[in-house]
Every structure is written in structure tokens, then in C-alpha cells.
N, C-alpha and C positions, 0 to 999 in steps of 0.2 A: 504494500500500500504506500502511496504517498502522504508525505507527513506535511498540516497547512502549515508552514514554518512558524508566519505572524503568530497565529493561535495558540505555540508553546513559546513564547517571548515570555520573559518575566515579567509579571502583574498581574492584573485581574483583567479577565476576559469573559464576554457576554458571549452565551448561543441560545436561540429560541430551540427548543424539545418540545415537541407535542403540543405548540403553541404556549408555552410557558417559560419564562427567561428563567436560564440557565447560567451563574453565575459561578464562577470556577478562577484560582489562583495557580499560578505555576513559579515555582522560585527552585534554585539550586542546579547540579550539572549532570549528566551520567545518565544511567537507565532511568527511563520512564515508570514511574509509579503513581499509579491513582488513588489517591487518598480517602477514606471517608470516614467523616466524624460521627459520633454516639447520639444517644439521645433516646428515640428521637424528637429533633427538634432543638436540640445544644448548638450554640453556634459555631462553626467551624474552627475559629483563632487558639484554643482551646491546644488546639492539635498540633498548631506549626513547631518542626523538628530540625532545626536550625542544623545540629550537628548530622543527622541525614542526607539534608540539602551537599554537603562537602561531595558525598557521592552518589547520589540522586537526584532526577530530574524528579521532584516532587509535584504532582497537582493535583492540588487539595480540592474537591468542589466542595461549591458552599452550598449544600442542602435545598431544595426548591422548601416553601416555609419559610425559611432561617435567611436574616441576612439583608442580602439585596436581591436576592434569587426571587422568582414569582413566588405565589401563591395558587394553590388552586380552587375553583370556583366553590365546590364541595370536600371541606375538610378532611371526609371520611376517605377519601380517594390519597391519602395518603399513604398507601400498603409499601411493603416491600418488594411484591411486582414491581410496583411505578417507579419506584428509587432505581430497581433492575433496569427498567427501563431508560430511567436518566442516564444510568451510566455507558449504556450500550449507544445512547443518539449521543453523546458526548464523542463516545469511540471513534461513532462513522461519521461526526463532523472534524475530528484531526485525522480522520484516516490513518492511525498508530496501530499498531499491534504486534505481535503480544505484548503484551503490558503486566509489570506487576501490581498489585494489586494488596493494599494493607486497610484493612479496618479494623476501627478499634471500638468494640462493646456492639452496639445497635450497628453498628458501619460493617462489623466480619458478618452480622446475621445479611446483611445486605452483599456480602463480598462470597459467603456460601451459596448463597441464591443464584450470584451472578456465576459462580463457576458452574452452577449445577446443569444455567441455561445453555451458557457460552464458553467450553472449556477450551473452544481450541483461539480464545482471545486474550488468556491470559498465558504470561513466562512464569508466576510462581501467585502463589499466596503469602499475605502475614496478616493473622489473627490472633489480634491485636488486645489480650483481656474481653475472650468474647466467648459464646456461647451455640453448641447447637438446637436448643430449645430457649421458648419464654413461658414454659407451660408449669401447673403446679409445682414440680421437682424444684425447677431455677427456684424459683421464689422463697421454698423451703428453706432452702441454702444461704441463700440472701438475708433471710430471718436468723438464721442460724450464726452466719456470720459476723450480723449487727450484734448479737448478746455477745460475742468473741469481743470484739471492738468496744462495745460498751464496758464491759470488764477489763482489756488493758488499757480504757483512759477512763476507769471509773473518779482518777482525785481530779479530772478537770472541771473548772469550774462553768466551762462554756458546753461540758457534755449535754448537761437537758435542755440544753434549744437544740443542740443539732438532732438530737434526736426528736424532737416534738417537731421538729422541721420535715425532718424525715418522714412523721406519718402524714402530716398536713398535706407534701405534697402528692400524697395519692388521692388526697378529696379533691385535691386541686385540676389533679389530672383529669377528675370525673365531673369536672365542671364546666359546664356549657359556654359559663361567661367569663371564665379564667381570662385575666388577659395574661401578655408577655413581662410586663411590667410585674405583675402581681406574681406569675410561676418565676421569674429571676430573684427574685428577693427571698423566697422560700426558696430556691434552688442554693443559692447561695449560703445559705444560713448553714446548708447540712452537705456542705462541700470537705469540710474534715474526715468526713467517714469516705472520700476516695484516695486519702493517702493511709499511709501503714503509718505517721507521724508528721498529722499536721503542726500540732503544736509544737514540736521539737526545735520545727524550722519556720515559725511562722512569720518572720520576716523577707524568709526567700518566697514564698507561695501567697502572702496576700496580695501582691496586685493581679494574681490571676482572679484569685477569687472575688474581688474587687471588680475584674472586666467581664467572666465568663457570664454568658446569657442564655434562656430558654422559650421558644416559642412556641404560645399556644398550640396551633392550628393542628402540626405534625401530632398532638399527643390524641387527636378526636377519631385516629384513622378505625378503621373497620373493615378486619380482614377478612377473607374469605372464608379462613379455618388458620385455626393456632399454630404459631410458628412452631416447627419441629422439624429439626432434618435427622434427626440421631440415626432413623435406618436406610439413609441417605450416603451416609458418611463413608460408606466403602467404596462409591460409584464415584469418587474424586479422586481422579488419579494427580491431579494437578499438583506440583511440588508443592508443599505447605511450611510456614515456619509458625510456630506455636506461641507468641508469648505473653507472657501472664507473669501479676507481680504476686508472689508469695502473700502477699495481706491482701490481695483484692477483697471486699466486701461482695460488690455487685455479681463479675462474672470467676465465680472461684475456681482457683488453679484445676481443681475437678473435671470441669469441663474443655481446661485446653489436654488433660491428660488422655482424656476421650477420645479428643482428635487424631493423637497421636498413635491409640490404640485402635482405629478405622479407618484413619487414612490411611492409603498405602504409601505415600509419600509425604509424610508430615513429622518433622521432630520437632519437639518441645528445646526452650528457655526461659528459666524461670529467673528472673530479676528481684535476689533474694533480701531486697529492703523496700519494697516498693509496694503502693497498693492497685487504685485501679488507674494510677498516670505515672507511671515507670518514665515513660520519656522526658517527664518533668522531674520526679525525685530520683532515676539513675541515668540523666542523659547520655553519658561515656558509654557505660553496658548497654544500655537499649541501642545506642548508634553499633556498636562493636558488634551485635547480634545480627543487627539485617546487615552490615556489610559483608558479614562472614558467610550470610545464608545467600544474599545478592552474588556476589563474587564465586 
């Protein structure tokens, strides 16, 4: 295929998908990798991997929802088909391929969907603190994890907001009138339960937490049937790299072990001080991982 040159130039760059603007960042050098951020609905900045860019051509999209990217007419039409979809009219408007391909949390449930469509478009996978399911099981774990977390920062004093934050924002999520403004301020509050030690380091990590944002719109989606790929997992043969931060909360090391137990081409790295943003609390190791896995 040929590559639009303009359209992988460093910045941000507009393409209309399905009649919807499609807003996307490219920064950094070397193989093409497509980015996509958590959530859903988290805004993309969240994600940029500065020490990747040294050996990756990174392009991060910015989520349609989130950002500057459109919106769509009908909330609910937010599934992970359509995200599959975004990134596939992305594909065939730079005419790139293969391409790697790294998500992280809601981004790898979007980047297993995408291998599962379109395997012969991608050079590799990295799943990125992510998950083959969002169905009972995940959540258990999730629950399970929080009383972990809540017991090794039981003497903090900011522990019972983040945790009241934590439940607030699943009312939140179930509210019709939530705006963005209202999900970022609880999003925010209960941003310590995605490191393995916010507080330790709370002068390096509060102006993330300070900028990071959540939009409504992506949280009202309405899927067809419950994400589950688990007996999926052996029909990707696509190279995979696993990584998950040992204190993850949300998507627990459990499930990158899985991957690695049904893929047939998937090893694990575990980033053993980090929770569910490793490329932020062990930049060095998480760069040193995909370049070892890229190269």
C-alpha cells in the first residue's frame, strides 16, 4: 500500500469515518503503531509515551466522543464494533499496513476485536493492562482488588473519597444526564486506585491527574451482547506482547496471564511496581518492553 505521507507528519490530523471526524495524533520515529486509549470515553493525552516515540512512529487516535473527534448522533452507537471500525477507515485512509497495534485497558478490548476482524492488518499486538472479558468475573476481581488497595493504603487520609468516588462513578455512569464536566471531577477524585502508589509520589503524578478527563457520551453505549473473547483467544495467531502492572486494580495481571496461556503467540511482562499506568510510574521498563518485543 501506499503511505499519504502528509497524514503521518507530526500533529494532529482530521479524517471524516463514516461521516464522523476522526481526530488522530502522530509524534515520534520508526515502526508505525496505533495507539488507543481506555475508558471508554478517557481522553486520549493520558497515554502519550514520550520514551516510545525515541523508537516508534506512534499515532495515538483521539476516540470519536472524547476530544475534538465527532460525536455520534445516538450515544448508544458507541460499541466496540464502531471503535473496530474507526480504526480500520483510519487504516484505508493512510493506506499503512501492517501496523502495530497497542491498547491499553478498554483500547486492547478494542485492539482484540480488531485482530479478531482484521488479522492480516496488523505486524504485532501490545495489550496494554487489558482484559478478554467485561463480564461478571472482570468485575469480581476488580472488587477484589479494591479491598487489596484499600488495605495497603488503609493510614491514608484521602483513602474514603477515592473510594466513595469510586462507587459514585458507576451511578454516574448510569446517568442519562451525567455531563463531562461532572464524570471528570469524580473520575479524578478516584485516580489513586490506578497506581500501585499514588501517594508515595504525589508530586510526580498530580498534574496528570489535574489534566486527565472523561466523557459522557462513550459511557451510554449499548452493545449487542457482552464483551467476551476468552474462547476467542486461540484463533489469534497475531504476535502478542502482554503487559500489565503487578498492582493493576482495574484489569488484573490474571487476565494478561490468560492471554498468554491462549494465544499462541503472546508473552507476558509484568512491570513489577506499577499499577494500571506503568508507562507513567515505570517509563524506562515499559519503553524497554515494546522495544524488545518491536525489534
Amino acid at each position: 500500500m501506499g503511505t499519504h505521507t502528509q497524514a503521518l507528519t507530526s500533529g494532529a490530523h482530521n479524517v471524516t469515518i463514516e461521516g464522523v471526524e476522526q481526530r488522530y495524533h502522530v509524534a515520534g520515529q520508526g515502526p508505525l503503531c496505533v495507539v488507543h486509549s481506555g475508558g471508554p470515553g478517557v481522553g486520549w493525552e493520558y497515554l502519550r509515551m514520550p520514551l516510545v516515540e525515541r523508537f516508534m512512529t506512534l499515532l495515538y487516535i483521539e476516540p470519536i466522543g472524547t476530544g475534538a473527534s465527532g460525536r455520534l448522533a445516538d450515544p448508544r452507537d458507541y460499541t466496540l464494533a464502531r471503535y473496530v471500525r474507526q480504526v480500520d477507515g483510519l487504516l484505508d485512509h493512510l493506506g499503512v499496513g501492517p501496523v502495530h497495534f497497542l491498547g491499553h485497558s478498554y483500547g486492547g478490548f478494542v485492539a482484540l476485536r480488531y485482530a479478531l476482524a482484521h488479522p492480516e492488518r496488523l505486524a504485532s499486538l501490545i495489550l496494554y493492562d487489558s482484559s478478554p472479558t467485561s463480564g461478571p468475573e472482570f468485575w469480581e476481581r476488580v472488587q477484589g482488588a479494591v479491598g487489596v488497595f484499600a488495605e495497603r493504603h488503609k493510614d491514608q487520609p484521602e483513602l474514603p473519597d477515592v473510594l466513595a468516588a469510586l462507587q459514585m462513578i458507576f451511578t454516574l455512569l448510569a446517568d442519562p444526564h451525567a455531563t463531562d464536566e461532572g464524570l471528570t471531577s469524580v473520575f479524578r477524585r478516584m485516580v489513586p486506585v490506578y497506581f500501585a502508589d499514588y501517594w508515595a509520589r504525589k508530586s510526580e503524578f498530580a498534574s496528570l491527574r489535574e489534566a486527565i478527563r472523561m466523557y459522557a457520551d462513550p459511557q451510554r453505549s449499548v452493545e449487542p451482547a457482552p464483551y467476551d473473547v476468552r474462547d476467542q483467544l486461540s484463533a489469534i495467531s497475531t504476535r502478542t506482547l502482554a503487559l500489565v502492572g503487578s498492582y493493576d486494580v482495574i484489569c488484573a495481571p490474571y487476565w494478561s496471564q490468560m492471554f498468554v496461556e491462549r494465544m499462541p503467540k503472546a508473552e507476558l511482562v509484568t512491570l513489577e511496581q506499577s499499577g494500571h499506568f506503568g508507562h507513567i510510574e515505570e517509563p524506562e521498563a515499559f519503553a524497554r518492553a515494546a522495544s524488545a518485543f518491536v525489534r
